[in-house]
C-alpha positions as a printed Julia matrix, in Angstrom:
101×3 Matrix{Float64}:
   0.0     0.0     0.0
   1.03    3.69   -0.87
   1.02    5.94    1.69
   1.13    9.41    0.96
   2.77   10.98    4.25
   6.1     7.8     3.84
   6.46    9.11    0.14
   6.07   13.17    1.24
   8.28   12.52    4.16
  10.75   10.73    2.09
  11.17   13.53    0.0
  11.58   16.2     2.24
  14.36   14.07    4.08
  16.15   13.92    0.71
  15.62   17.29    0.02
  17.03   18.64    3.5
  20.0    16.16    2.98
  20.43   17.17   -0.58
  21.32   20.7     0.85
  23.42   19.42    3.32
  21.5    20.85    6.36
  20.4    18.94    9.56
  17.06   18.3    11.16
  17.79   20.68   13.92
  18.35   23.76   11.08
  15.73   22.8     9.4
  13.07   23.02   12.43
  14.52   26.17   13.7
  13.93   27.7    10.35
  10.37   26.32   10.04
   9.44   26.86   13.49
   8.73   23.25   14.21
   9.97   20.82   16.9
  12.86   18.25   16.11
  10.86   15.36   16.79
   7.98   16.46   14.99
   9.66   17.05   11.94
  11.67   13.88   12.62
   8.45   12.14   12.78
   7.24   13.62    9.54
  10.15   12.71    7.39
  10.06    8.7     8.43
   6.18    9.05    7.6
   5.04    8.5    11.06
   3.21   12.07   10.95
   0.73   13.92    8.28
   2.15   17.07    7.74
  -0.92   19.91    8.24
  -0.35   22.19    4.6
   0.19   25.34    7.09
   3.42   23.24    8.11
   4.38   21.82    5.19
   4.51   25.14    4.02
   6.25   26.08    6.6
   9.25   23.06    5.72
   8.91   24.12    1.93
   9.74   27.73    3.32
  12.81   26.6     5.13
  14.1    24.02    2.75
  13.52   27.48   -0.06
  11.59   24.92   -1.6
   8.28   25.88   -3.93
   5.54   23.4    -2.49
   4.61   22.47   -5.91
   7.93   20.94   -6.63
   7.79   18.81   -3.39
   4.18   17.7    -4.54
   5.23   17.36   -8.14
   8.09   14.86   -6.76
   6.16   13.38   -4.15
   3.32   12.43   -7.03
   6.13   11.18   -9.18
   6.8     8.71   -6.73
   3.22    7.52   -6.25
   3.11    7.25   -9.88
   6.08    4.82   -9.86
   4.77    3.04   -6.65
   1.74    2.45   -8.46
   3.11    1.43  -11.84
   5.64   -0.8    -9.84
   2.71   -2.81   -7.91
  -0.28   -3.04  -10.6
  -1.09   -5.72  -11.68
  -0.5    -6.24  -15.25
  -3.75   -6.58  -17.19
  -4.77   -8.75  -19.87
  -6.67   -8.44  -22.94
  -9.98   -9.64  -22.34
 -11.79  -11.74  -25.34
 -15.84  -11.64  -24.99
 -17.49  -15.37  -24.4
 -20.49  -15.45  -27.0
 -23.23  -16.46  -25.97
 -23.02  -19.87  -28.14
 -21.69  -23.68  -27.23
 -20.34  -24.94  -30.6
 -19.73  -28.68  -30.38
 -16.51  -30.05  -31.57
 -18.22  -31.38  -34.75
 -19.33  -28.0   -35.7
 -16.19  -26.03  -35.25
């Protein structure tokens, strides 16, 4: 199963390390508590979008770039575990014994 707030917290952690900067930084910046944004970044939180926005604004991130990321990854999660689908043939309606065919 997806879930959204492992895949958004995912890519803020990448983002943050990307940049080189630490957790503690980072939640000084956005005015958020270590743990809490801790607990965001391993998906164990759902970021409100007043805090998110708040990360974004630290990280100088545009939130539509960490949603544009975070819905390329669901895209790939979901291509990655669908399962593949067949061609269905109709079934007429018909029995045609073996003599007839």
């Amino acid at each position: 199963m997806i879930l959204l707030r492992r895949e958004l917290g995912d890519v803020l952690r990448e983002q943050r390390q990307a940049q080189g900067r630490t957790l503690r930084e980072v939640s000084a910046s956005a005015s958020v508590s270590l743990g809490y944004l801790s607990e965001v970044e391993r998906g164990e939180k759902e970021a409100s979008s007043e805090l998110l926005a708040s990360i974004c604004g630290a990280l100088n991130l545009p939130l539509s770039q960490v949603l544009s990321h975070v819905s390329d990854r669901v895209a790939e999660s979901e291509a990655v575990s669908a399962p593949v689908a067949l061609p269905v043939t109709p079934i007429s309606g018909r029995l045609v014994s073996a003599s007839a065919a």
